[in-house]
N, C-alpha and C positions, 0 to 999 in steps of 0.2 A: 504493500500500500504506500500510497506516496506520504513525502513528510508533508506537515501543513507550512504553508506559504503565505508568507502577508505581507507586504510592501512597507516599509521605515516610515517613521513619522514623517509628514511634509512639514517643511519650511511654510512662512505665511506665502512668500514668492513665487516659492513652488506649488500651493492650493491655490492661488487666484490664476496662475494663469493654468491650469487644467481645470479650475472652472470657468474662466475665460473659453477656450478650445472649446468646452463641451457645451456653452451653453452658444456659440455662436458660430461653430465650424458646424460643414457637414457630416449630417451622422454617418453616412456612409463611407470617411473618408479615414484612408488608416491613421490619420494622426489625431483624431476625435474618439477614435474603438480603443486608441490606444491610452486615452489620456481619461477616458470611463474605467476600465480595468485598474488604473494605478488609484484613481477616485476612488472605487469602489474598495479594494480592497485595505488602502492605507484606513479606511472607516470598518474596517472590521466584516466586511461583506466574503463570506467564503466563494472557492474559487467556483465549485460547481456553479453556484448562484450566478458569479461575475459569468460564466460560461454561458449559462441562457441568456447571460442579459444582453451580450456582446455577439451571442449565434457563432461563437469560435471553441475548439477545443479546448478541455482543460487545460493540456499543454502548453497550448498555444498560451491559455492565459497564464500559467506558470512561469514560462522563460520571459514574457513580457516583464512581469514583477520581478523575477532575478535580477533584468537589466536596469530596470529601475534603480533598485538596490543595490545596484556597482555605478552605474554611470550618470543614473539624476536624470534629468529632462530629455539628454541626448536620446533616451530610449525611445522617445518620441518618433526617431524617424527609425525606421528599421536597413539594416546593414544586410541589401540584396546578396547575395553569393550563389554560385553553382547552379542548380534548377538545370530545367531541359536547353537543347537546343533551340538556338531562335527562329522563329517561325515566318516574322515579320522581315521583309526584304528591307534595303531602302525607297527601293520603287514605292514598295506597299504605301511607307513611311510619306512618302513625295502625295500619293495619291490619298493618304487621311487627311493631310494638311488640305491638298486642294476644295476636296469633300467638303470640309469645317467651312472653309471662307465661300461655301458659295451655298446663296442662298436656297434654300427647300424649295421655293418654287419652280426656280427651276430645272429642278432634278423628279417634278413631277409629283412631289410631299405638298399636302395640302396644310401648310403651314409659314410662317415665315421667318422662324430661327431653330436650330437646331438645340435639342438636350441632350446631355451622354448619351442616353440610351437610347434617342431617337434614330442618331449617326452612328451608334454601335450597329444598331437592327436596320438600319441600310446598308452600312458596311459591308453587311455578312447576308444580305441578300439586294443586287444589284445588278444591270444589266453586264456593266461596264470590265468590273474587278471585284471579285468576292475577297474580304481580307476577314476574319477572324479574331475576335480583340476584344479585351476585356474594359470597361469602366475605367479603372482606374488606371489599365494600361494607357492606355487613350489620354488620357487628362493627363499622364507625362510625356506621351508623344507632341499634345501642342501645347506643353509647356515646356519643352527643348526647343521648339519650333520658335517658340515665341509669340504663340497665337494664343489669345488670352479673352475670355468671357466680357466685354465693355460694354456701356450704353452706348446708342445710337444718338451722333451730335446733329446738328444742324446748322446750313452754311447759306449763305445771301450772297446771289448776285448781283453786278450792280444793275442798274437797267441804264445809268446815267449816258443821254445819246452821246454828251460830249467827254467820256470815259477818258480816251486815248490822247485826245486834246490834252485835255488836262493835266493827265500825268506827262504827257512829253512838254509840259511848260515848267511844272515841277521840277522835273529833271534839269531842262535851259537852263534855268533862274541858280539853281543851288550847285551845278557846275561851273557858268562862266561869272557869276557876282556871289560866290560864297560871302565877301566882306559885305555887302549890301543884301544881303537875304537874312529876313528874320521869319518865326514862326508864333505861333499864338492858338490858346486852344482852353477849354475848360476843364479843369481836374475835379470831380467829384462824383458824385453828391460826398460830401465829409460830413457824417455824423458822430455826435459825441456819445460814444458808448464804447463799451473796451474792445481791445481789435485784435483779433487772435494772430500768433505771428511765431515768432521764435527767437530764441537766445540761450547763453550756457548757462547751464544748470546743475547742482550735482544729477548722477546717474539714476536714472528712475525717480526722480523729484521736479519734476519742470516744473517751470514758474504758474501761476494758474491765475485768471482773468475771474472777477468776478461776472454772473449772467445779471442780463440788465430785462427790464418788464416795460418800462413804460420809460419814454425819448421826449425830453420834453423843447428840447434847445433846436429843434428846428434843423436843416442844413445848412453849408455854405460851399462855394465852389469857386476854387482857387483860378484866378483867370491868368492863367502863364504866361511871358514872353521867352524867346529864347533867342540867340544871336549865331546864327551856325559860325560866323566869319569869327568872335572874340569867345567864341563860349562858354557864354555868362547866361544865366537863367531867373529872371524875376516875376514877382508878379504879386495881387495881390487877394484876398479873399471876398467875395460878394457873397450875398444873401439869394442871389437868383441870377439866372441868363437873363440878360436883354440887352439891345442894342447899345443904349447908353452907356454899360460897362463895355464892352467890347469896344465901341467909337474912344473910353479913357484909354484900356488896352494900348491901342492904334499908337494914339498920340502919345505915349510915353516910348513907343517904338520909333515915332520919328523925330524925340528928341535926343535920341541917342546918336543920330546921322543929321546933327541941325548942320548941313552944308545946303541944303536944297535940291541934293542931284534924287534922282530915282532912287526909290528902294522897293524893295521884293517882301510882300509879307505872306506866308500858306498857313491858311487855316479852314477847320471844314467848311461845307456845304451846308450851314444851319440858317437859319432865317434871322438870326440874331445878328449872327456876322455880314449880311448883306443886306442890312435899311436902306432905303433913299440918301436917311444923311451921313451913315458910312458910305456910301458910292459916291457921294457930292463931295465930303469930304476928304477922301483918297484921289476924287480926280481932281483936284486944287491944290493937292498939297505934293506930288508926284509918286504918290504911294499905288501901287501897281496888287492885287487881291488877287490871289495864286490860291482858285478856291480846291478843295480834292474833290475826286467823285463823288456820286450817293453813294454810300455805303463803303467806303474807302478812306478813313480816318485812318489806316494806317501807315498813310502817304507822304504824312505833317511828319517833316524830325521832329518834331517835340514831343511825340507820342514815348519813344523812348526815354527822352531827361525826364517822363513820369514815374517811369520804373524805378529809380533809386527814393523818392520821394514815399513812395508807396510800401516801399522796404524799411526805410531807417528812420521816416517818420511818424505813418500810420501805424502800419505792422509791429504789434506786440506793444500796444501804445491803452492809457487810460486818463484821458485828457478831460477833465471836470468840466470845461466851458469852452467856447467855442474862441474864445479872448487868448487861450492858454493854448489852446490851439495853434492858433494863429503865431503867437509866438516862437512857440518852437518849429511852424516851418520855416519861418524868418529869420531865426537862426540857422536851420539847415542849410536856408540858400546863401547867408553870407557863408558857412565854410565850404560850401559844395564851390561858389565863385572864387573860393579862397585857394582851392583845392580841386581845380576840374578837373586834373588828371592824375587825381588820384585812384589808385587801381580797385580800392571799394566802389567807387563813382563807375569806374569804368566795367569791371565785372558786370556790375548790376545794369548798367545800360545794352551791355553785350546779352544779358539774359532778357530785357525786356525787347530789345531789336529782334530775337530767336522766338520770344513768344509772337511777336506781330507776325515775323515771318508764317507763324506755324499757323496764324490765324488765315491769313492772304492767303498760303493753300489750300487749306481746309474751305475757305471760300469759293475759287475760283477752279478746285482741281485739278492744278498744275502745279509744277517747282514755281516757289516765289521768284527765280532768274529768269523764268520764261514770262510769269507776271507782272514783272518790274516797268 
């Protein structure tokens, strides 16, 4: 008869996160069967029991607990060795991955995404290629592949007829008059509530934001400038979009170039940014309105100088009033102009340039170099 078997006391570390796994992994997944047997039995539940519970042999649930009891958590994943010969070609392999990415319809499944066991039971009965394959086999075949279960996003094209125009003025303007091209644009909505984000922390204690119920301070939305030629970024916060912040905007852009010759400003396509008396006023004063397409805000350079602002001033931030607020971006941007090429500044611009990018394709479904 076998001796009796019970798994070591848990750590608190070690009980949360196998009640973690068990109360939010799949049941059917071996690291969830396996983190129920270590559960069960460190509370006193014998192995037969554990056996029914988990639909595996006693054994099975025996050497699980051993490994428990030599190695801690690691037993979590189990250490493949030996077994039969492999069944599954690469071909096979080539032809699961295609199967997973293409949609049920049409392969003639009256459905419109796939479940393990939907693509298991076509797999192994199909005009094409019969392949053989288990669940859980499968969920590592396209997770070596890299093909992974996502939600379905959703992308906007522009319809704007003067699309191409546009961007090849864009382009003109901030190639031959870098020194004379500036950008402008709205950053927000900025609300004051605490803003989840990151920083260091000891190990398994991160900092922690209180949750907020009721906002009572309203928004404000930072109205940018930015200078590609000096690369200096100001601007300052409003209570709302409208024309008459944008028309201050303007004019604090063309006190920066008080010589009188032309300047270049790109900012979107909003109705704020193109009243009567901003167009009356850009054509009197030689300022030149480099609008972006519809749906193409990621055209404006200043979309990127948002992304460090969003990082080191919003993110991980609990700013009581909108006044305190306000100060600490006004801060940021004296050091950010103190410091533009600083490799914080610059990383963080490089990661926001990679998000627009990713957005422009996702958009348009193409490489952002054939979109440009």
């Amino acid at each position: 008869m076998a001796e009796p078997v019970r798994a070591r006391r848990l750590s608190d570390q070690e009980g949360q996160t196998l009640q973690r796994l068990v109360r939010r992994g799949r049941h059917e997944s071996i690291r969830v069967r396996r983190a129920l047997i270590i559960m069960a039995s460190a509370s006193g539940t014998p192995v037969a029991a554990i056996a029914q519970l988990v639909a595996a042999d006693e054994d099975t649930v025996r050497d699980v607990i051993h490994a428990f009891n030599e190695r801690g958590l690691s037993a979590l994943d189990p250490k493949w060795a030996g077994g039969r010969p492999r069944r599954i070609t690469s071909g096979d392999e080539d032809f699961i991955v295609a199967m997973a990415r293409t949609r049920p319809e049409k392969l003639g499944r009256p459905f419109t995404r796939w479940s393990i066991r939907k693509l298991v039971d076509y797999l192994a009965d199909n005009p094409v290629r019969t392949v053989l394959v288990g669940r859980e086999r499968l969920r590592q075949y396209l997770r070596e592949h890299k093909v992974s279960f996502q939600r379905t996003r959703t992308w906007k094209e522009s319809t704007d007829p003067d699309r191409d125009a546009k961007l090849d003025r864009i382009e003109e303007v901030t190639t031959r008059f870098p020194q004379r091209c500036f950008a402008f644009d709205q950053f927000g909505p900025l609300s004051i509530r605490p803003q989840p984000g990151s920083g260091w922390a000891p190990e398994g204690k991160p900092e922690r934001q209180p949750a907020t119920y009721t906002r009572t301070h309203g928004v404000r939305y930072f109205h940018g400038c930015y200078s590609l030629g000096d690369d200096q970024l100001w601007g300052v916060n409003r209570e709302r979009k409208s024309g008459a912040n944008t028309l201050a905007a303007l004019k604090s852009i063309r006190h920066a170039r008080p010589d009188g010759a032309p300047i270049y400003v790109i900012l979107d396509n909003l109705s704020a940014n193109k009243t009567p008396a901003i167009r009356a006023w850009a054509a009197a004063h030689k300022v030149e309105l480099c609008f972006t397409p519809t749906s193409a805000s990621w055209a404006n350079p200043i979309e990127a100088q948002f992304g460090p602002l969003r990082t080191f001033v919003m993110s991980n931030s609990d700013h009581p009033n909108h006044t305190v607020q306000t100060r600490k971006l006004q801060a940021y941007l004296r050091w950010r102009n103190a410091n533009a090429r600083h490799p914080d500044v610059l990383a963080s611009q490089r990661r926001e340039r990679a998000r627009i990018r990713s957005e422009k394709q996702r958009r348009w479904g193409r490489p952002a170099a054939q979109a440009a």
